[in-house]
Structure formats: structure tokens, C-alpha cells
N, C-alpha and C positions, 0 to 999 in steps of 0.2 A: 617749657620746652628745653630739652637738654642740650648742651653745651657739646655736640656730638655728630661725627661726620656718616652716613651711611653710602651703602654705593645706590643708592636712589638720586644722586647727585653730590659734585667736587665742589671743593671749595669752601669758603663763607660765605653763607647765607641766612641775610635779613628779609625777613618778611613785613610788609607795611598791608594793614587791612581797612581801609576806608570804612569806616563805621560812624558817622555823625550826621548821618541823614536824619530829619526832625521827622520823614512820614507825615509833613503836613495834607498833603493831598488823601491820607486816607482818614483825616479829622479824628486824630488816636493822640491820646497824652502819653503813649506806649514807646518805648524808642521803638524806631524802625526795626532797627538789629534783634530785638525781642521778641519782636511777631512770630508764632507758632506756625511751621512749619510741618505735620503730620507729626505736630505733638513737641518739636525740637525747635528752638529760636534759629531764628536764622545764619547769625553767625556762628553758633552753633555746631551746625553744616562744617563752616568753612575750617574751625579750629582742627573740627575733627579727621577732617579731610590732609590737616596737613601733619597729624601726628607721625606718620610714618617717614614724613622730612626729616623731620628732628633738626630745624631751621637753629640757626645760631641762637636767633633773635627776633622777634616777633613783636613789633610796634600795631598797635593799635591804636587808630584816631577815634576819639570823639568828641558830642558835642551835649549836645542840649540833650538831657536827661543822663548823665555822663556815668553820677553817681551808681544808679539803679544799673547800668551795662556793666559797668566794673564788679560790682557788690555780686552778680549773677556769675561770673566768668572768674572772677579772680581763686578762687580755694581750687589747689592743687596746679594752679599754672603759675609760670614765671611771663608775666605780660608786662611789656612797660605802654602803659597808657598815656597818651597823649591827647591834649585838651585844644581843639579847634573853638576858638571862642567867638572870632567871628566866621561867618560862611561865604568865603569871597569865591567858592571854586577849586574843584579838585586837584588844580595843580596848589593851591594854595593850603590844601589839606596835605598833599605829599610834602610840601615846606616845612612844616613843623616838625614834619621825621626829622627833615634833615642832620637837624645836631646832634643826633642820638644815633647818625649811623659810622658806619667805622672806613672811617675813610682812609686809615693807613695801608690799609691789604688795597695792592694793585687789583689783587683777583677779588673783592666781595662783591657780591652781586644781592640786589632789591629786588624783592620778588613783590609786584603791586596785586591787589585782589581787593574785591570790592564787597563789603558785609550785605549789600543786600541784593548776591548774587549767590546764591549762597551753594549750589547745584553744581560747580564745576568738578571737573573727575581727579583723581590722582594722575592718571596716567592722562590723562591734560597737562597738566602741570608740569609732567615729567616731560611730556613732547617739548614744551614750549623752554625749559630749562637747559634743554639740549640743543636749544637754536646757539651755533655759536656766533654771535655776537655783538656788540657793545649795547644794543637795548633791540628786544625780539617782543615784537606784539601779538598778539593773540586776537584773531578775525574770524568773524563765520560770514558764511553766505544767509542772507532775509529774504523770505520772499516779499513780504514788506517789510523795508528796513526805515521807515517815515521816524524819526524824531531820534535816530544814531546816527553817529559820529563816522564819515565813509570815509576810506581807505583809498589812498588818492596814490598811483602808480605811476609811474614813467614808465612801462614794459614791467620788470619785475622789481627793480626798483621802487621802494617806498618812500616817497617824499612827503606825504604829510596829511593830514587827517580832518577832514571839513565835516563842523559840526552841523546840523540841519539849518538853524538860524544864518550862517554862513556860507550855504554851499547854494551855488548857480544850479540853474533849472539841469543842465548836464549831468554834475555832478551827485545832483539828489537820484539822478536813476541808478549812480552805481547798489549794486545790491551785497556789495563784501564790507563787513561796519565793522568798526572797532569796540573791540568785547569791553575796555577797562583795562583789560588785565595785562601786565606785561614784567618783564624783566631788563633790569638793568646794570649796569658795571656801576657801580657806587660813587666811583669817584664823577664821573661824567653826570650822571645824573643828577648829583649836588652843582656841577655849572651848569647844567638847560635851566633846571630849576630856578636859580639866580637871575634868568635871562626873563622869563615869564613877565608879559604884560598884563593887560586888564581891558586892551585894546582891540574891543570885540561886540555883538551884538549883546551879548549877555554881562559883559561889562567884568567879566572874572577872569580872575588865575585858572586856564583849562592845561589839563596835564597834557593834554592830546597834543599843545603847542612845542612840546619838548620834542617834537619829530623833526620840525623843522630847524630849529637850534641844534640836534645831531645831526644835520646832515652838512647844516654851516663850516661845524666843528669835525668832518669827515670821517663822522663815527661812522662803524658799520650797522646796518638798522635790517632783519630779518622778521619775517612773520610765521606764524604756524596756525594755522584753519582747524577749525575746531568741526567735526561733524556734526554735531547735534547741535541746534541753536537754545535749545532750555538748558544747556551745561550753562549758559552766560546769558540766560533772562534774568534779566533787573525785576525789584518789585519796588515798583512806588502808590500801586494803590490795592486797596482789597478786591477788584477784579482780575489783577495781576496773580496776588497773592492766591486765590481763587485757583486759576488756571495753573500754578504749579501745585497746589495740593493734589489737583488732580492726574496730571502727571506722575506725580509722586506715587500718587494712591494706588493707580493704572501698574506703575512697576512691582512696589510691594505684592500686589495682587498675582501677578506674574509669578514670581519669585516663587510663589507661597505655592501656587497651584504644580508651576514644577518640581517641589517637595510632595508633591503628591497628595494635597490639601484638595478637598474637591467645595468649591466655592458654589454657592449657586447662583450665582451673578457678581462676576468679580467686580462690575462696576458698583456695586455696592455693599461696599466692604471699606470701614476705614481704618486703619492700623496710627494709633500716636502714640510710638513706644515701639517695645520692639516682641514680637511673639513668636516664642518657640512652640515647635509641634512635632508630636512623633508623624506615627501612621494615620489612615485612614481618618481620616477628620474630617467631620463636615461642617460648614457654617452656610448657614443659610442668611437672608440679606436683611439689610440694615442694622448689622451688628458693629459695636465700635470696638477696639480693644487702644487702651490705655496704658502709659506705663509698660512696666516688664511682668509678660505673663505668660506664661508655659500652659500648653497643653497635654496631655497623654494620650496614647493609643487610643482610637476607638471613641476618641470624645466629639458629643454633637452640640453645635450652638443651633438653640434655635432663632428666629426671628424677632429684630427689636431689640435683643440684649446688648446690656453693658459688662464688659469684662474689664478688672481697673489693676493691676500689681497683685495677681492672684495668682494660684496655681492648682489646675484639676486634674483629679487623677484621672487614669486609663478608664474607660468604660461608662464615663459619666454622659446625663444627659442636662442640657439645660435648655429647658423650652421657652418657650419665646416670653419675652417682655421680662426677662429676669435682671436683673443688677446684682455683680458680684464684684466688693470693689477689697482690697489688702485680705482676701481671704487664703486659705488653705481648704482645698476639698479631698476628699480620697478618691477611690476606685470605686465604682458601678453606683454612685449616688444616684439620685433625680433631683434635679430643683428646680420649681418650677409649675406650670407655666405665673408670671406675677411672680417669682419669687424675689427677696432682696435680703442679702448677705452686706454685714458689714463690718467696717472694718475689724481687725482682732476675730473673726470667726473661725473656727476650726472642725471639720466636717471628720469622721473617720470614713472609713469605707459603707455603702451600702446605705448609705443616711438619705432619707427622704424630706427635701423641704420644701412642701408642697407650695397651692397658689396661695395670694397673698398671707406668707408667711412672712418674718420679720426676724435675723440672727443678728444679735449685735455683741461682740467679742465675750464668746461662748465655744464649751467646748461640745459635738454629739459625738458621744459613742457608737459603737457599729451597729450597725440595724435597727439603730433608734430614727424613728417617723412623728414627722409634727405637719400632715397631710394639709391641711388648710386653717386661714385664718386664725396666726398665731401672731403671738411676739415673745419674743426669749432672747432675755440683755442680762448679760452680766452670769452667764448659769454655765456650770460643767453639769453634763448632764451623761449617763453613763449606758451601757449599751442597750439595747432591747426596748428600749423606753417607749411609749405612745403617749403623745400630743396630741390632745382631742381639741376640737375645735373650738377658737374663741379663747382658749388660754392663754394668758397675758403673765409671765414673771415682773411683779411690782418691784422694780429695782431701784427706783430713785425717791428718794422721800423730800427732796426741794432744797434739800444741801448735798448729800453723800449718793452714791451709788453703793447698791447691797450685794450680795453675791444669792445665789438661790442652786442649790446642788441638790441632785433628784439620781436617785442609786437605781442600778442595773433591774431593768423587769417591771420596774413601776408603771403604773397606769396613770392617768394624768386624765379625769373625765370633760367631757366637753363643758365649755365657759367657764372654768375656773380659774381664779385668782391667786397665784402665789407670792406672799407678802415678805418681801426679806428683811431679811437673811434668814434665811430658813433651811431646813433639811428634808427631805422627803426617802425616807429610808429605799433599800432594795426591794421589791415584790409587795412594793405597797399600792396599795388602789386610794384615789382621791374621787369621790363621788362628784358627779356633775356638779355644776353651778356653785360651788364651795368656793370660799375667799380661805385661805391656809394664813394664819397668822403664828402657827407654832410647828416645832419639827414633827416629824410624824413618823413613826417604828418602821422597821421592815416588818413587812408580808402584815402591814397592819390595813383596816378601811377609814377613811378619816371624811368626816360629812362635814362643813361648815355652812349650812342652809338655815334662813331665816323657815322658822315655823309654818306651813301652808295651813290657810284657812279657807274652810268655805262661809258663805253666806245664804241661806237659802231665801228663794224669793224678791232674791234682787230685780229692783229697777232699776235700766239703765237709763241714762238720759235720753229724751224725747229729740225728735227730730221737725218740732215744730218752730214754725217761726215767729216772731212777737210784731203786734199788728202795730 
């Protein structure tokens, strides 16, 4: 994060991202902060939400699996990690900032955020930033607010924040909770911190207690209400996690269809990654798309497909139960239905890959058809070409991978065997059922068939039984 002020907000600012939750409740060796979110970790989310800060500083806490969150986040950011080694409670987790924040600017202000909230807006952040003063917390209204942290008022005054385990039967009706998330003046918030006990049901350093220590210290203490309660849902288990994919999924799906995407059931559509789309597109349901993948004009997904960091030209069609995963396709293809493209494929315009067909990092040419029941690995193959069926490119011999290249116009007869590295010239014919173990001329016929024999008079075996 650059060392750089925007008018998105004054001053110095440090950012602290609670990241050390273990996610024991969803029985994952996974960090919490890792969990896939519509294809994205959860903290993830949060980084990226706050690049447009361009925050001083950006402390992140964790813990247990510390290594594996660091290794994942660190290439191209400037993060200082922080190592929570025991889990006494998230005021005890905002303590280990402490040394690392800058306490000589009267103005710095901590911006708190929680990794596995990971949903909150920019312009959340930006309201809540603009509360002026000495620590502004960030509330939404619950309809059930059971097992958060309530918002405890004197009028409009905030006095202080009762966690579930602590709050009287009164107090548990309030329905306005504390999100987490808050901002602080630096210096002040390095003495509540200090102040923090462990004298509580839960037995921990809770940062929530730092309300009551500013108000001792007659800091100013302001709130800002958040409209939508999933900008500041927590996820501590996979039903959690669960219900904001869906969320998630429910928005993308929005998004897409007011670009003029015509969804046939947007509730079943999952986007993990990010896809561009011209016009006219239709996808039809239970399609996933992965990664970064572009559509063009006029392209149809059919039903059950995988789309993985690919990109299809205008006019193509992909019918259903197809997998297409780091490919390149052109314009007015077909592939499909069953079909599976892999990775390294390259499709030109007009290329047919029929049902269960099989591409694996190959080039077709324009107008070349390999209609059913093929596989073609490792082959540039050139335009006009027919792929009869049953044809298999032998490209791997149990050490090496071979290349197998087959010229413009060739015929390719059904069940044939191409043994590489081989050549198969321009406007050559390969007769059915041939195994090709040498190159073979343009405009040549190449037969590799065992000899057919008859036997006249045969007996077949009996269909008697032995007593």
C-alpha cells in the first residue's frame, strides 16, 4: 500500500485487519481468512476494498496457519504481519498492533476491520471515516441480533457495548450490534488498549471494552449505521460462509443481467472470478465460470458447463456439459454438447468440437471438425481438417510427450490412431481404422490395417451348459 494521501480521506492512516481466527467451528485446517469466497479468500475482499485508501499502513494480525495467509497475500503488497500467538480476544489482538502504530502524529487515526467480514463497502468505510471523532464505531440494526455485541446508548450517547454473554435480558432486546469495525485516533487508542481486562464471561481482552475506557478519558465516541447487515456478516462456519456466497452470487447475477446478459435462472449461476461479456449472451443454468474469462458477442453457454480462464469468441456455442478450462476459442465455433477443452487449446474461428471430444494444448485451424468421440493432445492441426470418429493422437509414450501435426484439407478416417510425432501432409486421406506410425505426403491415401481374413464354416461357440 503506498505511502500516499487521497481525497478519499485526511491525514495518517493505519489500517489493523483481525485475521487470526483458527475457523475451528467449520473443522478446516484451512485459515479462516483463506476460505473461497465466489472464487476470492476472504480477506481477499477486504485488501482489495481498501486499495482505493491508499492507507499509510496496513497491519495485519494473525495466527494459527500464519505462514500459508502470509505466503498467499504477500507478492506485490507492502504488509507488516503480525503474529497473535496466543488467543486471549480481540482487544488482545488489536495490542500487538500497538508498537507498530505511529504514535507521534496527533492526527493518525486506526482504521479496525475484521478478515473474516470480508463484504464491507468503500463507501462504508468512507462514512464511517468521516465520523469526526476520537473513536466512531460502525452499527447496523438485526432483526436477530442473538450472539453480537449491542450498542448500549444513554439517548444518543454511546456508552458502551454488551457482549451476548454479558448483557441482561433488557439489553439483549436491543437490535442495533456492533459490526467490529471502527476507527480510532492512535494515540488514545494505544491507552484504552492498556486499560483492557480479561474480566468477563468469556475471560478475554474484548476490544468492545475500549468504549468504556474513552468515555472515562472523555474522548468523543460517534457511530455510523450501516444499511445492509451482510456488508458486516461474520463467517465462522460453512453455513455462514454458505449464505454469503449466495448473496454474493444473487448480486453478480444482477450486475450481469443489467449488462444485458440474459440468465435463464440467475439463481443458478456461479461466477468465481471475474467474467466479461459483450452482447447478447445467454447462459443457461448451472453453469460455473472460474477465474478470468471473456465472452463475446452473441455467445451461448449451454447447461452444466465449466468455463475456467478462457476466452470465446463472438458467435460460439457451447452446449451443455462442456468443460472449457485456460482455453482460447474463436468466432461461430461449436463445442459440444460433452465436450472438454484443455488447458493450452487453441480453437480458430468456425472449429467444431464435437460430444465427447478431448483438446489438450493443440492448435485447430478454421473450419476444421473433430465431431465426436476424439482426443487430440499435443497436435497443431490446420484448417479444413475432418476428425472422424474414435481418432486418438498417441502423444505420450510413458516418458516424453510427442507433437502430431496434420496439414490443411486432410481427412482423418474414423478410429484411427496417430503415433507421434508424426506428420500427416495437406489433402491427405487416412483410411479408417489405421494406426499411422510414419508421416504421410500431401494429397496422399495412407492405410495402416491389419490384413482381413475370412474363415469359412466357422463354429461359434455353443451356448450349452455342462451338466
Amino acid at each position: 500500500m503506498a505511502n500516499k494521501k487521497t481525497q478519499l480521506r485526511d491525514g495518517w492512516l493505519e489500517v489493523c485487519v483481525l485475521a487470526a481466527g483458527a475457523g475451528s467451528r467449520m473443522h478446516s485446517d484451512q485459515p479462516k481468512v483463506l476460505q473461497p469466497l465466489a472464487g476470492k479468500p476472504l480477506l481477499g475482499y477486504l485488501l482489495d476494498t481498501l486499495k482505493p485508501l491508499r492507507p499509510d499502513r496496513v497491519h495485519i494480525v494473525v495466527g494459527q496457519g500464519a505462514n500459508e495467509v502470509q505466503a498467499r497475500f504477500d507478492a506485490g503488497t507492502d504488509i507488516n504481519w503480525v503474529q497473535q500467538r496466543d488467543r486471549l480476544g480481540t482487544g488482545h489482538a488489536v495490542q500487538q498492533i500497538a508498537p507498530h502504530l505511529n504514535n507521534l502524529n496527533k492526527d493518525a487515526r486506526v482504521l479496525i476491520l475484521l478478515g473474516d467480514a470480508p463484504l464491507i463497502s468503500l463507501a462504508t468505510i468512507e462514512a464511517l471515516l468521516a465520523v469526526p471523532t476520537d473513536l466512531a464505531l460502525l452499527s447496523v440494526h438485526m432483526a436477530d441480533p442473538f450472539n453480537y455485541g449491542r450498542i448500549i446508548r444513554d439517548g444518543q450517547r454511546v456508552i458502551g457495548i454488551k457482549e451476548e454473554p454479558d448483557a441482561s435480558p433488557a439489553q439483549k432486546k436491543i437490535t442495533e450490534i456492533n459490526s467490529g469495525v471502527m476507527v480510532a485516533n492512535s494515540t488514545g487508542l494505544c491507552d484504552w488498549l492498556s486499560l483492557l481486562t480479561n474480566d468477563n464471561a468469556q475471560q478475554e481482552y474484548l476490544l468492545t471494552d475500549i468504549v468504556e475506557h474513552a468515555n472515562k478519558a472523555g474522548a468523543s465516541i460517534g457511530l455510523c449505521l450501516a444499511e445492509d447487515p451482510m456488508e458486516v456478516a461474520g463467517v465462522n462456519t460453512f453455513s455462514q460462509l454458505a449464505k454469503l456466497e449466495r448473496h454474493v452470487q444473487k448480486n453478480i447475477a444482477t450486475q450481469l443481467t443489467e449488462q444485458g446478459v440474459r440468465l435463464m435462472d440467475p439463481a443458478r449461476l456461479d461466477v468465481r472470478g471475474t467474467l466479461n461479456v459483450g452482447k447478447d449472451i445467454v447462459i443457461d443454468i448451472n453453469v460455473i465460470i472460474e477465474g478470468d474469462v471473456w465472452l463475446g458477442d452473441r455467445v451461448s453457454i449451454g447447461p452444466n458447463c465449466v468455463i475456467r480462464d478462457s476466452r470465446i469468441g463472438a458467435g460460439t456455442q457451447v452446449k451443455a456439459n462442456s468443460i472449457v478450462e485456460e482455453a482460447t476459442v474463436g468466432a461461430k465455433c461449436i463445442l459440444g454438447p460433452f465436450a472438454r477443452l484443455r488447458p493450452g487449446t487453441e480453437l480458430a474461428d468456425e472449429v467444431t468440437v464435437g460430444n465427447f471430444v478431448e483438446v489438450k494444448k493443440s492448435r485447430l485451424g478454421k473450419g476444421t471438425k473433430a465431431s465426436h468421440l476424439a482426443y487430440l493432445g499435443d497436435a497443431v492441426i490446420d484448417e479444413n481438417v475432418n476428425i472422424g470418429a474414435g481418432t486418438i493422437t498417441c502423444n505420450y509414450d510413458g516418458v516424453n510427450k510427442h507433437k502430431t501435426q496434420i496439414g490443411a484439407a486432410a481427412f482423418i478416417g474414423s478410429n484411427s490412431s496417430l503415433v507421434a510425432p508424426v506428420k500427416i501432409g495437406a489433402g491427405a486421406t487416412i483410411g479408417a481404422g489405421s494406426t499411422i506410425t510414419k508421416d504421410v505426403d500431401s494429397q496422399t491415401l495412407a492405410l495402416g490395417r491389419g490384413k482381413q481374413k475370412s474363415v469359412p464354416g466357422w463354429q461359434g461357440p455353443s451356448n450349452t451348459e455342462e451338466s
